[in-house]
Structure formats: structure tokens, C-alpha cells
N, C-alpha and C positions, 0 to 999 in steps of 0.2 A: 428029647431032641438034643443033638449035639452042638453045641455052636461055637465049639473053639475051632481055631485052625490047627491043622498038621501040625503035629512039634508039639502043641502044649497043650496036651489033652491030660498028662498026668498032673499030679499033683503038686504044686510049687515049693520047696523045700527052702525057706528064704536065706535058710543059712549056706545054703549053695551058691546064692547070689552073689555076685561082685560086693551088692552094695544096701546089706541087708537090714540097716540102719533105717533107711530112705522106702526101703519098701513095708518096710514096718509102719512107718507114717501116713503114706499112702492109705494102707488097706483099713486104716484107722478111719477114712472120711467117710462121715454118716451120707448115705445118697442122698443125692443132690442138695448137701450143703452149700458145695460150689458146685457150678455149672461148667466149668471147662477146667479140667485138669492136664496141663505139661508135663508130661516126664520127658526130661531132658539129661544126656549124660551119654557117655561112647558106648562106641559098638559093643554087646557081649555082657554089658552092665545089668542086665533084667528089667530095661524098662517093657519091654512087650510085655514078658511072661508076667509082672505087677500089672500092668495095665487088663491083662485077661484075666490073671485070679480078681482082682476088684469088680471088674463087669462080671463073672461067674459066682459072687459073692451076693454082691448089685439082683443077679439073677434068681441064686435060692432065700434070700433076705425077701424082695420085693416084688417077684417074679417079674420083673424088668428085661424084657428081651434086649437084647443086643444085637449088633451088627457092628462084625472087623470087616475091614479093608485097609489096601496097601496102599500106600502112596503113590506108588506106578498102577494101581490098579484104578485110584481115582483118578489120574491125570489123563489114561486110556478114558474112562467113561466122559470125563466132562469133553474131552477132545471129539469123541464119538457124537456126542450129545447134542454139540454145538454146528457140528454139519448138518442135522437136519433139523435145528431150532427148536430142540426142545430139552436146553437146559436146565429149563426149573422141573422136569422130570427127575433129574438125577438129583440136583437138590429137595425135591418134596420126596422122594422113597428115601432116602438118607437123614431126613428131616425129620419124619416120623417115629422111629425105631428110638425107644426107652434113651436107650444107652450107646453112642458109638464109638469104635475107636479107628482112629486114622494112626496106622503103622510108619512107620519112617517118613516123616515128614520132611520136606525139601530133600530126598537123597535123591529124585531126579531131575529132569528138566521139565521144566511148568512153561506152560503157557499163557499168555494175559487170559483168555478164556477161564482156564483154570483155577487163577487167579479171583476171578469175579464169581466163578460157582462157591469156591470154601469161603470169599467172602461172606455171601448169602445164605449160604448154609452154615454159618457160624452164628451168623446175626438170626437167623432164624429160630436156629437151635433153644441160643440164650432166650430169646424173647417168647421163647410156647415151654421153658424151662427144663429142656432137657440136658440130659449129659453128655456130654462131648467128653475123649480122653484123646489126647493128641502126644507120641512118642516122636521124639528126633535127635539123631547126631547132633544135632545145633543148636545153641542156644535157641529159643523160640524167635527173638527179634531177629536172630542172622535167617531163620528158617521163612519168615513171614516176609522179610524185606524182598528174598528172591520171588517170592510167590506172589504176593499181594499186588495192585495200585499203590502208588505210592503214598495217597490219602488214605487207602482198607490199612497197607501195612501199619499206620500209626494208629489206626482205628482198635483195630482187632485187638493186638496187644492193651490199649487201654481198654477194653470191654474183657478181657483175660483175669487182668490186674482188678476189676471192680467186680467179678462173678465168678472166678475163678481161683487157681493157685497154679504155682511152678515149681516143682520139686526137679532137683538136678541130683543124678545118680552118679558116685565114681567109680570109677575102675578101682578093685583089689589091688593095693600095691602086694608086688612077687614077698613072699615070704610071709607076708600078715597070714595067720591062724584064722581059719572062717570063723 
């Protein structure tokens, strides 16, 4: 069965990466030592392509299914989901799944709805102990403050910080040698 998305079905070459240091570290966490992993750091840096060799790692290590989606692709379902009230639909099949990774986190516009689905599917996840991997342009706290309650936004980050980690990725500066 395939379960990568389009784009990174080949094999990860780390020293191709922006930032190959950081995804060296990454690929190092035993599953589910922590339960929510950040990778954070600009566009082009390799957190996706980290984020999918460790869930594909995760997958032939522990046969640990997974499920990717996109940031825009989650804000369409909880928006979907929340019209005909059955929110905790999209949170319990997201809930479920080993391993998942939410792709660019806050690069679009979220809605309170939104908001209140990844809350609960955050809090969920942690608490029946599975792994969440979350990638963003943003710092996690800039990316959470937009999405979140304002009470989830401080919540979440400290359940991050107590069950998880946050790994920040750089961009190659021009001329460094890979």
C-alpha cells in the first residue's frame, strides 16, 4: 500500500536537504517516545519530506499506519463537517490512525470551528497515545495563536512542550557545501 503523497514517494537523501542536521535528529525518535512532533522552519527546508520518511520509517519499524493531510485540506473537512454537525466525525477517523501528519499548519485561514476540531483532535490523540507530526512556516506558538481559542492556543502548546518536541529547521545559507 502506498501512503505517501505525490512528490515524496522517492527516497529522502538528507544531505539534499536545506537542513540535514535537524532531520538527522528527527529520524532518530524512537515511536512514540513523544507524542506530538513540530517541525518548524521556512518553505523548501524539508520539513514535509522528514515528517514522511519518519511516519514511513514509523510504518516499516512498527507497522504503524499513517495518515497525511494538508492544512487546507483539514480546514475544508472540519468546515464541511461542522455544517451538518458532525465534527467529532472528522476528529475520531483522524484520531484513530497510528501516526498523522498535518502539512503546513496555519498557512491558511482557519476558522473558530477549525480551531476547536485540532484542538480535540490534539487532546485526543495525546491522551489514547498516538502520534501526531505537525510541519509549519511558523513558529508553532504564531501558528497555534491563529488557529486555536484563545484558552486551546495556551493549552496546546503546553501539552506540546510536556509530550512532545519542536524541532526548527533552517534554510541553507547560498554557498554552504551540502
Amino acid at each position: 500500500m502506498d501512503l505517501l503523497p505525490e512528490g515524496f514517494k522517492e527516497q529522502v537523501d538528507p544531505q539534499k536537504l536545506a537542513d540535514p542536521a535537524t532531520h538527522d535528529t528527527v529520524m532518530a525518535e524512537p515511536y512514540a517516545d513523544r507524542l506530538v512532533l513540530c517541525l518548524a522552519g521556512p518553505t523548501g527546508a524539508g520539513k514535509t519530506r522528514t515528517a514522511c520518511a519518519l511516519a514511513a520509517r514509523y510504518f516499516i519499524e512498527r507497522s504503524a499506519e499513517f495518515t497525511f493531510i494538508t492544512w487546507s485540506e483539514f480546514v475544508s473537512q472540519s468546515t464541511e463537517n461542522a455544517r451538518d454537525s458532525s465534527e467529532s466525525r472528522l476528529v475520531a477517523r483522524l484520531a484513530d490512525t497510528p501516526v498523522l501528519i498535518i502539512d503546513d499548519l496555519g498557512s491558511g485561514r482557519a476558522t473558530p470551528v477549525t480551531g476547536s476540531v485540532l484542538t480535540a483532535l490534539i487532546k485526543r490523540r495525546i491522551g489514547e497515545g498516538r502520534v501526531t507530526i505537525l510541519t509549519s512556516q511558523y513558529s508553532m506558538t504564531d501558528a497555534l495563536a491563529g488557529i486555536a481559542k484563545k484558552q486551546d492556543a495556551a493549552a496546546i502548546p503546553r501539552r506540546i512542550h510536556e509530550k512532545g518536541a519542536v524541532y526548527v529547521f533552517e534554510r541553507r545559507r547560498e554557498g554552504r557545501a551540502p
